[in-house]
mmCIF file of the N, C-alpha and C atoms, coordinates in Angstrom:
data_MODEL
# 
_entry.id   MODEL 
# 
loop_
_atom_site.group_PDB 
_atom_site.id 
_atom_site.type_symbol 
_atom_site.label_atom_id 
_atom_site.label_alt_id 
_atom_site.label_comp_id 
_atom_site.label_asym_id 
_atom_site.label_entity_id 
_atom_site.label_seq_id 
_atom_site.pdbx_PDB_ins_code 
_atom_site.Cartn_x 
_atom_site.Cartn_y 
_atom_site.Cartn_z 
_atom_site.occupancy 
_atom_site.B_iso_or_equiv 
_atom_site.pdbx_formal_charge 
_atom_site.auth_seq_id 
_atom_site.auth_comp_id 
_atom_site.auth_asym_id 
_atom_site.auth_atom_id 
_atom_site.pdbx_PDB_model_num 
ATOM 1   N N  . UNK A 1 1  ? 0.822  -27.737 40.450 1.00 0.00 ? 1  UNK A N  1 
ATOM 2   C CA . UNK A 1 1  ? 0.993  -27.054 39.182 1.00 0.00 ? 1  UNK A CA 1 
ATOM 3   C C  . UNK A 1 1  ? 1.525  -25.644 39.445 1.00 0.00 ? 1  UNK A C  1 
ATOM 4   N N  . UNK A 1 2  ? 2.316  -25.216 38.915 1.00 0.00 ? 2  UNK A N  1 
ATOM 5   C CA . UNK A 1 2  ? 3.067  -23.570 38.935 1.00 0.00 ? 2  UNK A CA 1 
ATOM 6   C C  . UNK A 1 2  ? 2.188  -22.505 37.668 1.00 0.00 ? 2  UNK A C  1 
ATOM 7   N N  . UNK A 1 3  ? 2.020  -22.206 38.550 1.00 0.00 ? 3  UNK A N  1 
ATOM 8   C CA . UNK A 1 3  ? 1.433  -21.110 37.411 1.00 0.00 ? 3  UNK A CA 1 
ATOM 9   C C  . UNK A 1 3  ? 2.280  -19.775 37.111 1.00 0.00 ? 3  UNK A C  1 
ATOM 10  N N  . UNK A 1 4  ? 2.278  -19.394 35.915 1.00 0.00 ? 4  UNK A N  1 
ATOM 11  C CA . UNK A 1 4  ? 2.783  -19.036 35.106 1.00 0.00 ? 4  UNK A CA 1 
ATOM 12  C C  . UNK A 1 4  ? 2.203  -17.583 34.788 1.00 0.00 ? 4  UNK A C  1 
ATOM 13  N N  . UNK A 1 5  ? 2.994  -16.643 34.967 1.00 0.00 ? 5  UNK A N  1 
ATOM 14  C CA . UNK A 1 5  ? 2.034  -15.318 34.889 1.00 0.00 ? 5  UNK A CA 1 
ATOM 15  C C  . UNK A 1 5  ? 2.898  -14.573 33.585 1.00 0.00 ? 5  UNK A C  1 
ATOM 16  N N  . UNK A 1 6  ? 1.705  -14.203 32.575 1.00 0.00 ? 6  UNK A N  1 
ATOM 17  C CA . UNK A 1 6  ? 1.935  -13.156 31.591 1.00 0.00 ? 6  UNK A CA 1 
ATOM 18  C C  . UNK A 1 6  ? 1.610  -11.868 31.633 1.00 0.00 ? 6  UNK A C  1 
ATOM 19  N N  . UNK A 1 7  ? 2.014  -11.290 30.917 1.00 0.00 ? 7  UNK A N  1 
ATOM 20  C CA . UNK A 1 7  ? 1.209  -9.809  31.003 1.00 0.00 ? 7  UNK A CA 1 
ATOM 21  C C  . UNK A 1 7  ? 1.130  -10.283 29.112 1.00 0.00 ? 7  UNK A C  1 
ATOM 22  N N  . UNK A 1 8  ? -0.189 -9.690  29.286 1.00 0.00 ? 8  UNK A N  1 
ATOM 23  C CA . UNK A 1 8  ? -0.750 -10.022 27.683 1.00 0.00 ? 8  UNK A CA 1 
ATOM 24  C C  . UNK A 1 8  ? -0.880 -8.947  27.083 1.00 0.00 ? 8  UNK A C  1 
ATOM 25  N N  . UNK A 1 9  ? -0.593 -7.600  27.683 1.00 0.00 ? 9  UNK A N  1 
ATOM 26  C CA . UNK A 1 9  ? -0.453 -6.048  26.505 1.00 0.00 ? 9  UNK A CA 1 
ATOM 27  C C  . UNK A 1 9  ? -0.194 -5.167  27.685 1.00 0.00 ? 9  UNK A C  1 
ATOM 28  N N  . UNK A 1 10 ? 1.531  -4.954  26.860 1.00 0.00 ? 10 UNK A N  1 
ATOM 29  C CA . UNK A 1 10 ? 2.284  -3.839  27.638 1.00 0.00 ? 10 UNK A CA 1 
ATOM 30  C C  . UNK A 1 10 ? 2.658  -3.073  26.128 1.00 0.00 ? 10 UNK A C  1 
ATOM 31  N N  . UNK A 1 11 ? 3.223  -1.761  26.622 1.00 0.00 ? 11 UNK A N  1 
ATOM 32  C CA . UNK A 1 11 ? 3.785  -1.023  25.642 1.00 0.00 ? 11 UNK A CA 1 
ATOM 33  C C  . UNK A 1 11 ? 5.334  -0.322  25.993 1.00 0.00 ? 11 UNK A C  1 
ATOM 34  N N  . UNK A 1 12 ? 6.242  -1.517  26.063 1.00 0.00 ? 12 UNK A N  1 
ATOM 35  C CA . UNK A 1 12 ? 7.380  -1.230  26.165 1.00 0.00 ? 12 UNK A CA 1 
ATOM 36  C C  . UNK A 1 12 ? 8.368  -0.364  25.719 1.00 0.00 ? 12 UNK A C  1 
ATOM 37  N N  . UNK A 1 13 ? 7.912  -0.285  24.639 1.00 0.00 ? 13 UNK A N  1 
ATOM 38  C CA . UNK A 1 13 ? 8.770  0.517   23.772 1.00 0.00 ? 13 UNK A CA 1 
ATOM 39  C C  . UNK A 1 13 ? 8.488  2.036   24.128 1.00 0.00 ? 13 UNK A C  1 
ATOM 40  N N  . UNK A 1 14 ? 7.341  2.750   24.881 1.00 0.00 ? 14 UNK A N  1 
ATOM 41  C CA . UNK A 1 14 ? 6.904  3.768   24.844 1.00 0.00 ? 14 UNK A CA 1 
ATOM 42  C C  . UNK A 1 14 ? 7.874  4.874   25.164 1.00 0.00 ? 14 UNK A C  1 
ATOM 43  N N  . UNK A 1 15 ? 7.864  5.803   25.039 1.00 0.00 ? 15 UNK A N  1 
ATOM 44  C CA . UNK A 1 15 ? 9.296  6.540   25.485 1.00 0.00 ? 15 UNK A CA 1 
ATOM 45  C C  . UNK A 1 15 ? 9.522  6.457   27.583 1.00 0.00 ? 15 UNK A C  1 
ATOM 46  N N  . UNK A 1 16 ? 8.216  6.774   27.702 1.00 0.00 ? 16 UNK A N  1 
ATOM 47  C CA . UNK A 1 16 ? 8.388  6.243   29.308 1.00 0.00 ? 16 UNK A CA 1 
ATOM 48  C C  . UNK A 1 16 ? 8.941  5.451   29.901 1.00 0.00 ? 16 UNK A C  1 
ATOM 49  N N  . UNK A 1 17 ? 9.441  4.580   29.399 1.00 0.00 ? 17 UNK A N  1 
ATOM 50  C CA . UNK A 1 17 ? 10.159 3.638   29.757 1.00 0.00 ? 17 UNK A CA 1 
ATOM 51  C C  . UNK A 1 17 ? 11.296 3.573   29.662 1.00 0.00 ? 17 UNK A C  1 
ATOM 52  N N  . UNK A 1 18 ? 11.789 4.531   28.634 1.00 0.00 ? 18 UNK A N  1 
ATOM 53  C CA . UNK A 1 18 ? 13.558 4.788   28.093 1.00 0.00 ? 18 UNK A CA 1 
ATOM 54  C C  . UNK A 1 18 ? 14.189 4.764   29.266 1.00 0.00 ? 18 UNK A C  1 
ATOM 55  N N  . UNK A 1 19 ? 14.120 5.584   30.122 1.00 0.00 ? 19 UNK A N  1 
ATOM 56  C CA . UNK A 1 19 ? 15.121 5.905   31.616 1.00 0.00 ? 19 UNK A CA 1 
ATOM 57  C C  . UNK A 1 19 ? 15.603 4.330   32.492 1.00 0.00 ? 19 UNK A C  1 
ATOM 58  N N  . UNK A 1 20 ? 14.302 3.626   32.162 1.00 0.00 ? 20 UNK A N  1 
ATOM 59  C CA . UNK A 1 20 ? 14.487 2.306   33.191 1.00 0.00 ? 20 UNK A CA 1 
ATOM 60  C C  . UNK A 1 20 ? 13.984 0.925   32.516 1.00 0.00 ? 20 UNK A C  1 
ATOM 61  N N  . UNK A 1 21 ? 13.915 0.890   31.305 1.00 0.00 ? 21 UNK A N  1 
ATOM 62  C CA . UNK A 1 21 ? 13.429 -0.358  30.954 1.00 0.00 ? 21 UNK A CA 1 
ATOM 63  C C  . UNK A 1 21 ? 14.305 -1.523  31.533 1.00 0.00 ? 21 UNK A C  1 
ATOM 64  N N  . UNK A 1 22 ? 15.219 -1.666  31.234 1.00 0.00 ? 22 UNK A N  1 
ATOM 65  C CA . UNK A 1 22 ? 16.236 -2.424  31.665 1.00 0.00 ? 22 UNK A CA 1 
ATOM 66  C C  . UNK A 1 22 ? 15.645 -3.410  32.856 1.00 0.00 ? 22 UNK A C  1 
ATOM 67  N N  . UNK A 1 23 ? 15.751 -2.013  34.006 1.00 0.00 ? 23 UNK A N  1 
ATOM 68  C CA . UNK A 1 23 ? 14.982 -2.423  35.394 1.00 0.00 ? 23 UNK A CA 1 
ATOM 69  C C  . UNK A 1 23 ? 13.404 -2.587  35.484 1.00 0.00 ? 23 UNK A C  1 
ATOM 70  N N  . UNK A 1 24 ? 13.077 -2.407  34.971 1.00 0.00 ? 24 UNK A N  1 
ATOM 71  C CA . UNK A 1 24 ? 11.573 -2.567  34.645 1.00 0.00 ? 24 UNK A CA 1 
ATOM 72  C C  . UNK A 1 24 ? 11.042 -4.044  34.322 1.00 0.00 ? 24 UNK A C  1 
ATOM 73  N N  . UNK A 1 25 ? 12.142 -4.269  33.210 1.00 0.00 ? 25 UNK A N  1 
ATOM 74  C CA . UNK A 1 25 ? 11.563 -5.580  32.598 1.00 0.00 ? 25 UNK A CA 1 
ATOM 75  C C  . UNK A 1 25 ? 12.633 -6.671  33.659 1.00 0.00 ? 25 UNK A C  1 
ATOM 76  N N  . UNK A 1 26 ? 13.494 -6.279  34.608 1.00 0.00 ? 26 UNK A N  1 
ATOM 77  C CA . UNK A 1 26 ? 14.198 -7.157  35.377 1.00 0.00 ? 26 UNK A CA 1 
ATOM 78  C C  . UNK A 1 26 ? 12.954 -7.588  36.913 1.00 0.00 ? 26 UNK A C  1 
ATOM 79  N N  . UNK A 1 27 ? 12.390 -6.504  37.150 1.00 0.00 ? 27 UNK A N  1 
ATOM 80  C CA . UNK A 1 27 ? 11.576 -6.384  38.467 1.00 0.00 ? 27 UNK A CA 1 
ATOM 81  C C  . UNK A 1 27 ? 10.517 -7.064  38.120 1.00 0.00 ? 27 UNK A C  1 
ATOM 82  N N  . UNK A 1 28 ? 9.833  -7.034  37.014 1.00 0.00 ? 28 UNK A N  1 
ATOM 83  C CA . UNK A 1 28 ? 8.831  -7.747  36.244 1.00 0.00 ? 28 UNK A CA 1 
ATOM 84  C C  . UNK A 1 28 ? 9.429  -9.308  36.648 1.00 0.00 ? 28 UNK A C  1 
ATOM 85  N N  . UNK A 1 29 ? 10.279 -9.428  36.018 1.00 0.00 ? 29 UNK A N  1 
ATOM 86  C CA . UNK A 1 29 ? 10.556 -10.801 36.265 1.00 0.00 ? 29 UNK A CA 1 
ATOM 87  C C  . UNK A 1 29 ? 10.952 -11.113 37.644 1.00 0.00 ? 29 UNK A C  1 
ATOM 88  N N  . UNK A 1 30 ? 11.864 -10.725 38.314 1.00 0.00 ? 30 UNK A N  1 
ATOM 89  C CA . UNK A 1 30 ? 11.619 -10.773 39.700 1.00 0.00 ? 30 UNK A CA 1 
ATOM 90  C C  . UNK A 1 30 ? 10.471 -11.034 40.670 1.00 0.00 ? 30 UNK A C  1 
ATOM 91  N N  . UNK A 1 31 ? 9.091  -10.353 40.399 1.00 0.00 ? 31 UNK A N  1 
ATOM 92  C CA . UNK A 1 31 ? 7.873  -10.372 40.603 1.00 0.00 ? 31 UNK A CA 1 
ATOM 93  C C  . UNK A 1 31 ? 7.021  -11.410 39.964 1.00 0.00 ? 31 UNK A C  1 
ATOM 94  N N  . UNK A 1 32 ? 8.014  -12.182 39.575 1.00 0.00 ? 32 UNK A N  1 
ATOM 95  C CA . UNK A 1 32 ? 7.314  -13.708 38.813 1.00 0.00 ? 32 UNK A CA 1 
ATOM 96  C C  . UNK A 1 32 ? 6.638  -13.398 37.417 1.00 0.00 ? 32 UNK A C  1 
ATOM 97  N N  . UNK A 1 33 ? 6.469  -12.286 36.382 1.00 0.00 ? 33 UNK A N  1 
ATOM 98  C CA . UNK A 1 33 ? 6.310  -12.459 35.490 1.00 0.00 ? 33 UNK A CA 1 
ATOM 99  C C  . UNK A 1 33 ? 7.388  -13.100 34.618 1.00 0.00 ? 33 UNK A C  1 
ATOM 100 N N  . UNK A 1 34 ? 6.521  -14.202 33.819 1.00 0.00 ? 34 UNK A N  1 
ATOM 101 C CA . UNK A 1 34 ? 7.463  -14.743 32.870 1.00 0.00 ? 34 UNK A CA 1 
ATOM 102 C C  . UNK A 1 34 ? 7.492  -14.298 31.732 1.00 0.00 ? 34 UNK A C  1 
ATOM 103 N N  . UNK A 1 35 ? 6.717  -13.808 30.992 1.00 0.00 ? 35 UNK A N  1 
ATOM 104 C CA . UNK A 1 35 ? 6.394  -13.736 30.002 1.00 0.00 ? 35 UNK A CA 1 
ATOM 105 C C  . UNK A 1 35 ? 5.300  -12.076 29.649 1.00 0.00 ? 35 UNK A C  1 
ATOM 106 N N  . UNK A 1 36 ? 6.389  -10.919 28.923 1.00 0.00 ? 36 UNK A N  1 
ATOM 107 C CA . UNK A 1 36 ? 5.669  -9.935  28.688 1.00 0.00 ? 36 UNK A CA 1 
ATOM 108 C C  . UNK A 1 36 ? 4.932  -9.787  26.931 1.00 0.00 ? 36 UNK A C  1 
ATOM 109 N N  . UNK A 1 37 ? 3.936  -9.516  26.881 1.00 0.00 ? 37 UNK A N  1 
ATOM 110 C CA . UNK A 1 37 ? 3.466  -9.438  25.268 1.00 0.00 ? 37 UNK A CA 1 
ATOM 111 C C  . UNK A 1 37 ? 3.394  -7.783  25.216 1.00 0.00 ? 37 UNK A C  1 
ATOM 112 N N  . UNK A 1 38 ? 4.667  -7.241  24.320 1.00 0.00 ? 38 UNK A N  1 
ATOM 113 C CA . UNK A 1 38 ? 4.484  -5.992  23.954 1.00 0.00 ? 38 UNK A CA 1 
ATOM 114 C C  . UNK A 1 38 ? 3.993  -5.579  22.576 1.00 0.00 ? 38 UNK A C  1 
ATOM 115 N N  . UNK A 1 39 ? 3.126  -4.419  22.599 1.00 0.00 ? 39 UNK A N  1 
ATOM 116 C CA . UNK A 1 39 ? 2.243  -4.451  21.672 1.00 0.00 ? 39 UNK A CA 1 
ATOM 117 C C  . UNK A 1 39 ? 2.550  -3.056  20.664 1.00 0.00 ? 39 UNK A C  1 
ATOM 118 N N  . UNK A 1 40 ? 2.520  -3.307  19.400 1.00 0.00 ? 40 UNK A N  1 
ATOM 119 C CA . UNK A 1 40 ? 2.905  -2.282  18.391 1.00 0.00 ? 40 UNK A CA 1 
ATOM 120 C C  . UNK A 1 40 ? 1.771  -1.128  18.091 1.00 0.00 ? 40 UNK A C  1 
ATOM 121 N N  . UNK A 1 41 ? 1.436  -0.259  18.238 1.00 0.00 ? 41 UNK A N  1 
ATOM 122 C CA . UNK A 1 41 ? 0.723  0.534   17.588 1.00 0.00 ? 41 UNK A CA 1 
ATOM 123 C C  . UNK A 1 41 ? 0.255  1.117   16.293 1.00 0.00 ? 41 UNK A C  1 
ATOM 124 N N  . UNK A 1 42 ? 1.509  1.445   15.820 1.00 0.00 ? 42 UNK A N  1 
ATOM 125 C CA . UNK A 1 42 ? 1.585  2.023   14.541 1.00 0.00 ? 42 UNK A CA 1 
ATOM 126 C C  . UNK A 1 42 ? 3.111  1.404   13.923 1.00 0.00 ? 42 UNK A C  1 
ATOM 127 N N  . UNK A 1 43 ? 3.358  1.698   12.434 1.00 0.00 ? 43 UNK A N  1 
ATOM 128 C CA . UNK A 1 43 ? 4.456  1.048   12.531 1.00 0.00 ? 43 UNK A CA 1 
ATOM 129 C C  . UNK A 1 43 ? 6.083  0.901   12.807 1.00 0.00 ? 43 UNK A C  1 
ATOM 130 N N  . UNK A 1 44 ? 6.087  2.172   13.659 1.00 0.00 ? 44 UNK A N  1 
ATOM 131 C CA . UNK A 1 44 ? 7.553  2.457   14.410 1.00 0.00 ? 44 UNK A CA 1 
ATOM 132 C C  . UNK A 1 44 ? 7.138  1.526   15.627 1.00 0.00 ? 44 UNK A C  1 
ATOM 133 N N  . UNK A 1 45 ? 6.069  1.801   16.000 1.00 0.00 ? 45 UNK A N  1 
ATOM 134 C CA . UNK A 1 45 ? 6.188  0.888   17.894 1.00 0.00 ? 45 UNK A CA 1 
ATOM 135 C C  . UNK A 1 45 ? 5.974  -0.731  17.020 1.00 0.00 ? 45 UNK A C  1 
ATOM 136 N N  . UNK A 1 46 ? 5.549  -0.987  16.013 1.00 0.00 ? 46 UNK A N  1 
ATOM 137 C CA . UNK A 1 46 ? 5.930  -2.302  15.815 1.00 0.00 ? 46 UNK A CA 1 
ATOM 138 C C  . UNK A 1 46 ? 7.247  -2.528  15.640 1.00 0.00 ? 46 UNK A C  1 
ATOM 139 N N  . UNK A 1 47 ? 8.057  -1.992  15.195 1.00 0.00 ? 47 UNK A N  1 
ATOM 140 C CA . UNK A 1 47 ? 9.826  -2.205  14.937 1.00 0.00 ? 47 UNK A CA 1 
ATOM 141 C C  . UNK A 1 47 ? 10.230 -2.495  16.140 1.00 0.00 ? 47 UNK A C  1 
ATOM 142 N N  . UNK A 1 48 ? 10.117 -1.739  17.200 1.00 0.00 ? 48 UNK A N  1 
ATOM 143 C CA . UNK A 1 48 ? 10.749 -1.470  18.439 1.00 0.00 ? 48 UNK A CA 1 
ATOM 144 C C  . UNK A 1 48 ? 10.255 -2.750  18.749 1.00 0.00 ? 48 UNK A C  1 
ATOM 145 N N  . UNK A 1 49 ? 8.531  -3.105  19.020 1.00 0.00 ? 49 UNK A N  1 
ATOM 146 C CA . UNK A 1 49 ? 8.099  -4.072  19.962 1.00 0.00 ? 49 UNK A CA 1 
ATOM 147 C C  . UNK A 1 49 ? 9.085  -5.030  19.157 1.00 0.00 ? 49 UNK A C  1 
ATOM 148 N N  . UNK A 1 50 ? 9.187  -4.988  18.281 1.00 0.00 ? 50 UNK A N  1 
ATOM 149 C CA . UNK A 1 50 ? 10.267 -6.448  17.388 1.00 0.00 ? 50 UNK A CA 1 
ATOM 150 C C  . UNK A 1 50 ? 11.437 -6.510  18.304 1.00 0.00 ? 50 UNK A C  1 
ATOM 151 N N  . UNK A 1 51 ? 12.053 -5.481  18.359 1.00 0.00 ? 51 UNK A N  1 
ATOM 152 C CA . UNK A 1 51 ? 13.519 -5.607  18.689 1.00 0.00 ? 51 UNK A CA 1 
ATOM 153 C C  . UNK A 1 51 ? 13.664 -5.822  19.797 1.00 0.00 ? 51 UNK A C  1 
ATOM 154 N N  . UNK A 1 52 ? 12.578 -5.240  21.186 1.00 0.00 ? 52 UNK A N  1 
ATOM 155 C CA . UNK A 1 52 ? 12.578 -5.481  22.475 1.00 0.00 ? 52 UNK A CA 1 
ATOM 156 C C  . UNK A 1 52 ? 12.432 -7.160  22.537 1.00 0.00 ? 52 UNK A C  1 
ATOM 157 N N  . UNK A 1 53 ? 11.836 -7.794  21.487 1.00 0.00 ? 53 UNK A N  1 
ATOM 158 C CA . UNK A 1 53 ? 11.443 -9.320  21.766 1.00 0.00 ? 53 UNK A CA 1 
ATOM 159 C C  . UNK A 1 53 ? 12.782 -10.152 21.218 1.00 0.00 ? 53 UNK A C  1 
ATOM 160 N N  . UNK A 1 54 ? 13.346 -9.554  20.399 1.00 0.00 ? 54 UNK A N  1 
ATOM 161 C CA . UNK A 1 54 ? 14.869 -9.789  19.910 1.00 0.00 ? 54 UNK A CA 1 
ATOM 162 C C  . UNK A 1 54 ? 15.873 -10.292 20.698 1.00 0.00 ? 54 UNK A C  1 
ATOM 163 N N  . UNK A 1 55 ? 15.698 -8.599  21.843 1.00 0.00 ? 55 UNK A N  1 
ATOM 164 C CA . UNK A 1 55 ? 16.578 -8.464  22.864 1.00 0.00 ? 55 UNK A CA 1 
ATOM 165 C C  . UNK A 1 55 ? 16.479 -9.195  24.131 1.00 0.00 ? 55 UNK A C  1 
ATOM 166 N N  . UNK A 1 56 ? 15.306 -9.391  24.897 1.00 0.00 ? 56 UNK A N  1 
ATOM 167 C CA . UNK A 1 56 ? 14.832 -9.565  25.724 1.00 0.00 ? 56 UNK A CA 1 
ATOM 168 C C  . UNK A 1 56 ? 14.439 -11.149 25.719 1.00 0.00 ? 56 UNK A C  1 
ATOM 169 N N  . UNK A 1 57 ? 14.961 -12.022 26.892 1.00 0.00 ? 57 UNK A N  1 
ATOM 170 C CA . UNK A 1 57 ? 13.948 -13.512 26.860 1.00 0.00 ? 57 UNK A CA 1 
ATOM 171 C C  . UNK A 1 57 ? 12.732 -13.039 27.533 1.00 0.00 ? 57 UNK A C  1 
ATOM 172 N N  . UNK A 1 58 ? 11.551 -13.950 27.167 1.00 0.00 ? 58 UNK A N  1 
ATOM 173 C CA . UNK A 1 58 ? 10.779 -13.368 27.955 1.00 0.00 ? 58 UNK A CA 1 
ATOM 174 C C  . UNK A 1 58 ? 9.730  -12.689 27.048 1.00 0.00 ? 58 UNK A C  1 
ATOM 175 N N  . UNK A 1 59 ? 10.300 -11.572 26.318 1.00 0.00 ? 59 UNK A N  1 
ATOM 176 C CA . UNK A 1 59 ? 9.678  -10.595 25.439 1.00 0.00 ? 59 UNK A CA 1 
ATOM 177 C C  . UNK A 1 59 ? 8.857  -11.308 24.485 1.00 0.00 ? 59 UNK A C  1 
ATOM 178 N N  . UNK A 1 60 ? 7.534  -11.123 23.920 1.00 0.00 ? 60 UNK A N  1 
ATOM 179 C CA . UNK A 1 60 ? 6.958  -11.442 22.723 1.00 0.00 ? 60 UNK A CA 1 
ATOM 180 C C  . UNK A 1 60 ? 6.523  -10.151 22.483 1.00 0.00 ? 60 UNK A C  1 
ATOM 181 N N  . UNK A 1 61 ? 6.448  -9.994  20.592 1.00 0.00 ? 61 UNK A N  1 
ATOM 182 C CA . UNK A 1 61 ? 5.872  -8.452  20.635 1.00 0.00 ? 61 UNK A CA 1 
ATOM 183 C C  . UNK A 1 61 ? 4.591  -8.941  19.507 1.00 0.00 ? 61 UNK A C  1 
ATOM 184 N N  . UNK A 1 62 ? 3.517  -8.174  19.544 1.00 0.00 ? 62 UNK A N  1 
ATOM 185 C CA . UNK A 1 62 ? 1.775  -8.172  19.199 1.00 0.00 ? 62 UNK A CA 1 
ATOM 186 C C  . UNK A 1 62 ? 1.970  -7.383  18.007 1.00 0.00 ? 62 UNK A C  1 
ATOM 187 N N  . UNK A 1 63 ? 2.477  -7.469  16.964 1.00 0.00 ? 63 UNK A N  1 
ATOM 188 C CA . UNK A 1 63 ? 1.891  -5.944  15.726 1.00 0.00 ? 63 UNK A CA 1 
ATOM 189 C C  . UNK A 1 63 ? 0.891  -5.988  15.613 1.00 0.00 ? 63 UNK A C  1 
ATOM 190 N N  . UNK A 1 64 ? 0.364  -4.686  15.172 1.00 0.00 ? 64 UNK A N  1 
ATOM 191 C CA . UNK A 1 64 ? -0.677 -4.360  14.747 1.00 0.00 ? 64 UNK A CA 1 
ATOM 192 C C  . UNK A 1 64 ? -1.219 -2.738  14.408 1.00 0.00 ? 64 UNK A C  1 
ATOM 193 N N  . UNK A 1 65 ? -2.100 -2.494  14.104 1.00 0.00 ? 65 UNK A N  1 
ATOM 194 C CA . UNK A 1 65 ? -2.052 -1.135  13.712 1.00 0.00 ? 65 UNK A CA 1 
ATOM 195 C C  . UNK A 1 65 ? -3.664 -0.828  14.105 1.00 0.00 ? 65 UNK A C  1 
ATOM 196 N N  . UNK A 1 66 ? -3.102 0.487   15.094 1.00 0.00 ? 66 UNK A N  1 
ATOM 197 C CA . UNK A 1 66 ? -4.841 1.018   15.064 1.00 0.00 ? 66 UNK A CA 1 
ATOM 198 C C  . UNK A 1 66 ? -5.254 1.711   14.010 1.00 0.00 ? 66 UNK A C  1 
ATOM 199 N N  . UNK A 1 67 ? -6.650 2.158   14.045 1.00 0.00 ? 67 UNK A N  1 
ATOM 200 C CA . UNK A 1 67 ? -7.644 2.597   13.134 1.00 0.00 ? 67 UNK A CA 1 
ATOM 201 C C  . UNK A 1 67 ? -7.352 3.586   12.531 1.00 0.00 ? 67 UNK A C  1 
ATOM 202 N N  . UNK A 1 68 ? -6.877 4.269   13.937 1.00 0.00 ? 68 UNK A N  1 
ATOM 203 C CA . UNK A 1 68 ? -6.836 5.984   13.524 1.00 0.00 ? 68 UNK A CA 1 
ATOM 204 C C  . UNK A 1 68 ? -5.047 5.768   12.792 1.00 0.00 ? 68 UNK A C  1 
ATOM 205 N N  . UNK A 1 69 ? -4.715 5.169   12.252 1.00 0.00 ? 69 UNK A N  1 
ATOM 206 C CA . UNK A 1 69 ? -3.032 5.198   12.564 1.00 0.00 ? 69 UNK A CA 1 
ATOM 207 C C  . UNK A 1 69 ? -3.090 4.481   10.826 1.00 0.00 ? 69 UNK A C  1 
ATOM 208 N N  . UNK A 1 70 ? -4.781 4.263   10.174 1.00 0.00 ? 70 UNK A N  1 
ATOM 209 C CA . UNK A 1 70 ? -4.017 3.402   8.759  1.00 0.00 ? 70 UNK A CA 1 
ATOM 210 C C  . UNK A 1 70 ? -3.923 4.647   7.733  1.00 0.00 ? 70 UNK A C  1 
ATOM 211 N N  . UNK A 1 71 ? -4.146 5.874   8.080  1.00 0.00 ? 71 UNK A N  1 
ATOM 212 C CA . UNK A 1 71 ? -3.737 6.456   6.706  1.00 0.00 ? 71 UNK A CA 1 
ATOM 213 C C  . UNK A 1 71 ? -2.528 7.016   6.833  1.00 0.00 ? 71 UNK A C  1 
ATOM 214 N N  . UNK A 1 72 ? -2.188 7.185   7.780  1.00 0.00 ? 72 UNK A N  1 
ATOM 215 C CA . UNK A 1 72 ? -0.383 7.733   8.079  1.00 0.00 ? 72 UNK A CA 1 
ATOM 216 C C  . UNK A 1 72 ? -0.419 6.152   7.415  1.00 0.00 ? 72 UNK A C  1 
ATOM 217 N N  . UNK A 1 73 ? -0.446 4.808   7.973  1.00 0.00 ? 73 UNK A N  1 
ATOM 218 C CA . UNK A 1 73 ? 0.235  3.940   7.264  1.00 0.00 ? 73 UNK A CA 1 
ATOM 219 C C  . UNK A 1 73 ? 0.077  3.558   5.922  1.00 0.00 ? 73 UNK A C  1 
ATOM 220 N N  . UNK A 1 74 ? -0.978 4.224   5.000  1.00 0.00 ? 74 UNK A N  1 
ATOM 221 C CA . UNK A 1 74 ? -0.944 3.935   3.729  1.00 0.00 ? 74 UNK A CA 1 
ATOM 222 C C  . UNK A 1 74 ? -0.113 5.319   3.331  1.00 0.00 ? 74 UNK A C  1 
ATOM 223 N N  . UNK A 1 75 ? 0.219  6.127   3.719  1.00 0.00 ? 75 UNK A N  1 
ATOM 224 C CA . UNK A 1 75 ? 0.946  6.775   2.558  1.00 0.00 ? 75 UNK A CA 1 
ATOM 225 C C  . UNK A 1 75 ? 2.534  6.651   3.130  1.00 0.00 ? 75 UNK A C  1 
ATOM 226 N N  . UNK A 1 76 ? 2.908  6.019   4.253  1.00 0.00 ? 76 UNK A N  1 
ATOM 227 C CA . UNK A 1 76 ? 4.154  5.114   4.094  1.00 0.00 ? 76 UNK A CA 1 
ATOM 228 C C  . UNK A 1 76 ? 4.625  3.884   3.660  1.00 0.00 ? 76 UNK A C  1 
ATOM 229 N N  . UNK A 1 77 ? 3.414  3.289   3.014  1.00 0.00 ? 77 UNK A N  1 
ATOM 230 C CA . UNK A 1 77 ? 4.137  2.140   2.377  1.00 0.00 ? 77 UNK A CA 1 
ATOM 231 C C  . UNK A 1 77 ? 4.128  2.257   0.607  1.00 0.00 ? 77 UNK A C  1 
# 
């Protein structure tokens, strides 16, 4: 049987990653991850985690919204 390695909560989108994602999420896979789950915070890092999973095979993205993060999100919707 092959086993199959995920990472089950990354935060891709974070700005840290701007310089090298590219290579980041290539070495990942190189290193036998198949499968990254990037995870939304609030609701800009949910857009992004969307689009990285868009862009990317491989990519799944998690929305969701923390605690501290629902009254910024109630007076944007």
């Amino acid at each position: 049987m092959e086993m199959k390695i995920i990472d089950t909560h990354a935060h891709l989108d974070m700005p840290e990653f701007d310089s090298d994602r590219n290579e980041m999420i290539g070495r990942a896979g190189e290193a036998g991850v198949a499968n990254i789950i990037t995870v939304g915070i609030d609701l800009e890092s949910c857009r992004r985690a969307i689009e990285l999973a868009e862009q990317y095979p491989g990519i799944l993205a998690a929305v969701g919204i923390h605690p501290q993060e629902t009254k910024v999100l109630s007076r944007k919707i």
